[in-house]
SETIGU-901054 format. One record per residue (C-alpha): x, y negated, z. Coordinates in steps of 0.2 Angstrom, whole numbers. Each point is the difference from the previous one (the first is absolute). Layout:
residues N
{{X,Y,Z}}
...
end
This chain:
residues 367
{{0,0,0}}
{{14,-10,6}}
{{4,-3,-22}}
{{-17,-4,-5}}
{{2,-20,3}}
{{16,1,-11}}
{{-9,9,-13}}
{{-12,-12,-1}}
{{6,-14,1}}
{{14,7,-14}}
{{-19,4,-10}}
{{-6,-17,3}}
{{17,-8,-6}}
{{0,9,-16}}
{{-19,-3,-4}}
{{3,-16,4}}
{{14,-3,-11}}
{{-7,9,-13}}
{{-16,-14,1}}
{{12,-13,0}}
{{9,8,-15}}
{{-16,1,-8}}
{{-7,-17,3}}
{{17,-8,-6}}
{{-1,10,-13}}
{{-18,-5,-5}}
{{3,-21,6}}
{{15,5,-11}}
{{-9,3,-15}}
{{-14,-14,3}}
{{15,-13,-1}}
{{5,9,-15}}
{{-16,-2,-9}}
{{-1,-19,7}}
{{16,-4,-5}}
{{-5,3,-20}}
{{-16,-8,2}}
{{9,-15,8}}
{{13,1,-15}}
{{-16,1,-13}}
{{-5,-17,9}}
{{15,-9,-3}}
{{0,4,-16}}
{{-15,-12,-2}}
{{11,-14,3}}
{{7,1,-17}}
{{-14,2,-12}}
{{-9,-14,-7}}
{{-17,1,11}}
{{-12,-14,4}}
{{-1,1,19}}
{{-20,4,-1}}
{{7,16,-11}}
{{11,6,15}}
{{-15,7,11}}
{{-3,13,-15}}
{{19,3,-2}}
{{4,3,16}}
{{-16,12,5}}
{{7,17,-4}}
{{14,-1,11}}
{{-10,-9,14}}
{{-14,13,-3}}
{{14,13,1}}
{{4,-7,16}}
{{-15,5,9}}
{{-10,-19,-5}}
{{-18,3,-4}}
{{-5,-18,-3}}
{{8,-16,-7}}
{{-7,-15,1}}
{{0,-19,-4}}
{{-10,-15,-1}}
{{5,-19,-1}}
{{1,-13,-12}}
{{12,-3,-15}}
{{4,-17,-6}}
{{-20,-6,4}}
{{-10,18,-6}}
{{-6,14,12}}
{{11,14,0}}
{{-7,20,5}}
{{9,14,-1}}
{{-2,20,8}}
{{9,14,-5}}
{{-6,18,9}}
{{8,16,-1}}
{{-9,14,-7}}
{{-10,10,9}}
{{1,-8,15}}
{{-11,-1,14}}
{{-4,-16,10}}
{{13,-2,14}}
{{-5,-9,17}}
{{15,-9,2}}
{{10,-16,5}}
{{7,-7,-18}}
{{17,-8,-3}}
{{-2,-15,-3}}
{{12,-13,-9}}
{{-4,-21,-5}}
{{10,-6,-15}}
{{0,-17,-8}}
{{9,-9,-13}}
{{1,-20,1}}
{{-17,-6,0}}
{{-7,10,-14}}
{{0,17,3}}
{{-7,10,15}}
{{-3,20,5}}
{{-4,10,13}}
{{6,18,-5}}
{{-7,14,10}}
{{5,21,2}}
{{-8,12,10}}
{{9,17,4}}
{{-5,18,2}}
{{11,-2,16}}
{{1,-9,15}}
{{13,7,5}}
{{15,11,-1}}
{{14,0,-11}}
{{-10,0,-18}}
{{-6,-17,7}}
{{15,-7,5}}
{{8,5,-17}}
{{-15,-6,-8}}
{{0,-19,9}}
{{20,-1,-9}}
{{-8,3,-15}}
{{-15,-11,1}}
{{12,-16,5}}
{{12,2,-13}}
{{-16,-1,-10}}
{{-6,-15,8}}
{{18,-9,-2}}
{{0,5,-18}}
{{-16,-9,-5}}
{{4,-15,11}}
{{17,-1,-8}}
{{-10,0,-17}}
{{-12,-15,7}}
{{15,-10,4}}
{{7,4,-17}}
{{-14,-6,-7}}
{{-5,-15,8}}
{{17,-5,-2}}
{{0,5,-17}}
{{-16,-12,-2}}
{{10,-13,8}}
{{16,-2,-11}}
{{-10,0,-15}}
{{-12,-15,5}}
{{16,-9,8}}
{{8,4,-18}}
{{-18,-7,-8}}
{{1,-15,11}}
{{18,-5,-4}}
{{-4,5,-21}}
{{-13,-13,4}}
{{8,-14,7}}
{{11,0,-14}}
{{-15,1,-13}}
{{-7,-15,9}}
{{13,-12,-1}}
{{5,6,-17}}
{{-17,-4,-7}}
{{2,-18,10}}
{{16,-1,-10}}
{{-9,3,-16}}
{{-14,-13,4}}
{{13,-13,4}}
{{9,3,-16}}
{{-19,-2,-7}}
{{-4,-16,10}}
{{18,-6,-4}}
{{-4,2,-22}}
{{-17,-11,4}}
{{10,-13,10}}
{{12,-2,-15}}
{{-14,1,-13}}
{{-11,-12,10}}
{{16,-13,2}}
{{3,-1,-20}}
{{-6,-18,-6}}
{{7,2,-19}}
{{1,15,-13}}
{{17,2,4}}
{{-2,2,18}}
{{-12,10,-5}}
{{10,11,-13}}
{{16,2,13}}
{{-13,9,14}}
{{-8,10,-13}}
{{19,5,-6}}
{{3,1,19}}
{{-13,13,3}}
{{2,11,-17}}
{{17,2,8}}
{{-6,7,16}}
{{-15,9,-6}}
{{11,17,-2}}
{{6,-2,17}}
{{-18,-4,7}}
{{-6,17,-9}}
{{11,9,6}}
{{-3,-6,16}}
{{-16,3,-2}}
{{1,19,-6}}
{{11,2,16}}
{{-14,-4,10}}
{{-13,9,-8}}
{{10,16,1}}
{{6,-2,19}}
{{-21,-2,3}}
{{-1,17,-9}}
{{-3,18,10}}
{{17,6,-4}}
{{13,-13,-2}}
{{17,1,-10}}
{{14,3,10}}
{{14,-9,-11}}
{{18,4,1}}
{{15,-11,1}}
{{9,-8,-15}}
{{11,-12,-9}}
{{-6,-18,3}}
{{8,-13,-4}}
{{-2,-12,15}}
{{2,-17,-11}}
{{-16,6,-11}}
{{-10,5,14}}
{{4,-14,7}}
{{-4,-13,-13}}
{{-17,10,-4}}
{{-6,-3,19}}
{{4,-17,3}}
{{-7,-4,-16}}
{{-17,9,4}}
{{1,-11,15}}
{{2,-15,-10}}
{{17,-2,4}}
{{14,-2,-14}}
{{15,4,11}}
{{18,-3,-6}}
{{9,18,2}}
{{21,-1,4}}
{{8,19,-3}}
{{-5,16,-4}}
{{-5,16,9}}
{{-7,16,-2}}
{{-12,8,9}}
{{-6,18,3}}
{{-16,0,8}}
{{-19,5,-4}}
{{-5,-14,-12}}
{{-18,-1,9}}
{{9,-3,18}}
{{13,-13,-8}}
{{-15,-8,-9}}
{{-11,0,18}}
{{13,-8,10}}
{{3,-12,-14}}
{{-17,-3,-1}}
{{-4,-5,19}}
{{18,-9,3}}
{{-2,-14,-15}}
{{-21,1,1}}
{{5,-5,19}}
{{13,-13,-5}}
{{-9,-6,-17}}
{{-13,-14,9}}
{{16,-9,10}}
{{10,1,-18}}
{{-15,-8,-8}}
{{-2,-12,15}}
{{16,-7,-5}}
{{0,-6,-17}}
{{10,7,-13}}
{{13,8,12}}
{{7,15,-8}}
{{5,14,14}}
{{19,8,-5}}
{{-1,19,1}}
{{18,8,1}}
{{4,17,-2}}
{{14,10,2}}
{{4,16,5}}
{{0,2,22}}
{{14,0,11}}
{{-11,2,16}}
{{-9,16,-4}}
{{8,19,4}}
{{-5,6,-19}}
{{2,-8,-16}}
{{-11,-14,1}}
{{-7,-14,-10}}
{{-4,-15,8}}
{{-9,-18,-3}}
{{2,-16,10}}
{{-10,-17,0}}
{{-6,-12,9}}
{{-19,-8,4}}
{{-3,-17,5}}
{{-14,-6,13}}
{{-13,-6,-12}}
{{-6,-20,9}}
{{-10,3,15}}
{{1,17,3}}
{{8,1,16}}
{{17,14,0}}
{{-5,18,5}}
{{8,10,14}}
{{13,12,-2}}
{{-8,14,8}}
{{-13,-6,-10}}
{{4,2,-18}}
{{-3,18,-3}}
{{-14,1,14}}
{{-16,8,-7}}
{{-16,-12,0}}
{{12,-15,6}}
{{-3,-12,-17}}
{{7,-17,0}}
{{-13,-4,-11}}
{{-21,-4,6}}
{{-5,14,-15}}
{{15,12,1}}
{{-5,16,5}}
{{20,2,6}}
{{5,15,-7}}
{{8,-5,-16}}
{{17,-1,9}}
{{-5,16,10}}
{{-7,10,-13}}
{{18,-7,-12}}
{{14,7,14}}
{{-10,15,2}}
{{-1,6,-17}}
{{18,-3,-1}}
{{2,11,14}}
{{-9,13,-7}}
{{12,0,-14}}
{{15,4,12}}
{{4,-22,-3}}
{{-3,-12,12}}
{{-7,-22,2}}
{{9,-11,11}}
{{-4,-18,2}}
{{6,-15,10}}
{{-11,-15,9}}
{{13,-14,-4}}
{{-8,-21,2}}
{{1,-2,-20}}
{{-12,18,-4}}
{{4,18,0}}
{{14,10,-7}}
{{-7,17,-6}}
{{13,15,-4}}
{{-4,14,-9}}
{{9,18,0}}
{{-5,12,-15}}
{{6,19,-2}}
{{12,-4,-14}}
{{0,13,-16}}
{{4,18,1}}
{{15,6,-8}}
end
């Protein structure tokens, strides 16, 4: 008698290590079948799926997981949105849901839903993993949207505050062709604006087509080219109704509509306090650039004060919305210096007591 405790307690130690073998054994091969369904989940990440498409993507491995219900509601960008998605077969369960709020900025809102089979036990624990890498995959997918949504209005609103000063540019020249008409007293006067504008009516068209094809649903995206700065040049102050004298030569390699915008704005800008002033003609000089880290083209000149128009701040100059003048809109300078930018050049000016000293950098051609 005196073995039997030893006996059984040996009995009891190895029926109770073969439970435990066969419970890690089966906990085991539960995490084994998670672990591909979590892998079939994060596969979703790469494909191409509207996040009210997810739900139905990721229900087979959710299902698989022991889910018998998924569920949403909420809104989406102002419209109702329902969804449900029940396993096959399956009964109603009494039981406590998981529950999850997502939102994205101010647009989007869901409530998403699962109930298990489970309350408990390991499936459920596996299956609550499974369910939150869901959950992060479709808020990740809101966030990618709404910030997708985002980009391309802040992109429509930049497109249009370029159109709009643009489209002021090409009524001043309009306005500027019926002052000059309007002013004419003789036939010749008369005959040298008329000379004046055939001479700019290409330059106008072609402004003009530029604008109607940046108002268009798909854009050109032009590349860069040769340009030779003292042309362009010319072309845009005269547009302005300005007939510049042009010292040097330079060569530019930059996308012609870019050069043409920041033209455009800077002498549109400038063109009122050179007409202000009489027959004053503004000296352009080129040359190439010995500030600039690439080869580089640049143009220098100088502005006076028109009379009465007190001198702008520094900080000032190239401040959006901050016109000297009563019917500026102030982004002519703005819009001018960020063009350039954009075309990997660069606007610099100087507040001096006698007007402004503007300096232009230019991508210089391509070898």
């Amino acid at each position: 008698m005196e073995f039997d405790v030893p006996v059984k307690l040996a009995l009891f130690l190895i029926a109770a290590g073969i439970a435990l073998f066969a419970a890690s054994y089966r906990i085991g091969r539960v995490a084994h079948n998670y672990r591909q369904r979590m892998e079939n989940l994060l596969r979703l990440a790469s494909r191409p799926l509207d996040p009210l498409e997810l739900p139905a993507a990721a229900w087979p491995d959710l299902e698989g997981g022991g889910w018998t219900q998924l569920s949403w509601t909420g809104t989406w960008f102002g419209q109702p949105v329902v969804g449900s998605i029940q396993a096959h077969g399956s009964k109603p369960v009494r039981a406590v849901p998981l529950e999850f709020d997502l939102a994205s900025g101010d647009e989007i809102r869901l409530k998403v839903s699962l109930i298990h089979a489970e309350q408990w036990g390991e499936n459920r624990l596996f299956a609550e993993h499974l369910a939150r890498v869901f959950v992060l995959l479709l808020e990740t997918r809101l966030h990618a949207r709404t910030e997708a949504l985002s980009a391309a209005l802040a992109a429509r609103a930049q497109l249009s505050l370029y159109l709009q000063h643009d489209m002021r540019n090409q009524a001043q020249w309009v306005m500027w062709v019926a002052d000059d008409f309007a002013a004419c007293t003789d036939d010749v006067a008369l005959l040298t604006a008329a000379q004046q504008l055939r001479e700019n009516a290409k330059l106008a068209r072609d402004r003009a087509e530029r604008l109607i094809a940046a108002l268009g649903r798909n854009p050109v995206v032009e590349q860069a080219g040769r340009i030779e700065l003292h042309e362009a040049a010319r072309q845009s102050a005269r547009l302005a109704g300005i007939e510049p004298r042009i010292e040097g030569e330079a060569i530019a390699w930059i996308p012609a509509s870019l050069l043409a915008r920041a033209l455009d704005n800077l002498f549109g800008n400038l063109a009122s306090a050179w007409r202000d002033l009489g027959p004053v003609s503004p000296t352009l000089v080129l040359g190439a650039a010995s500030d600039a880290s690439s080869p580089s083209a640049q143009m220098d000149f100088m502005c006076p004060w028109p009379p009465g128009v007190p001198p702008i701040a520094a900080e000032k100059i190239f401040e959006p919305f901050a016109s000297g003048r009563p019917s500026g809109l102030g982004l002519g300078l703005y819009q001018a210096r960020k063009s350039l930018r954009e075309a990997g050049g660069e606007l610099k000016a100087t507040s001096t007591p006698e007007g402004l000293r503007f300096h232009l950098i230019v991508p210089a051609s391509s070898p």
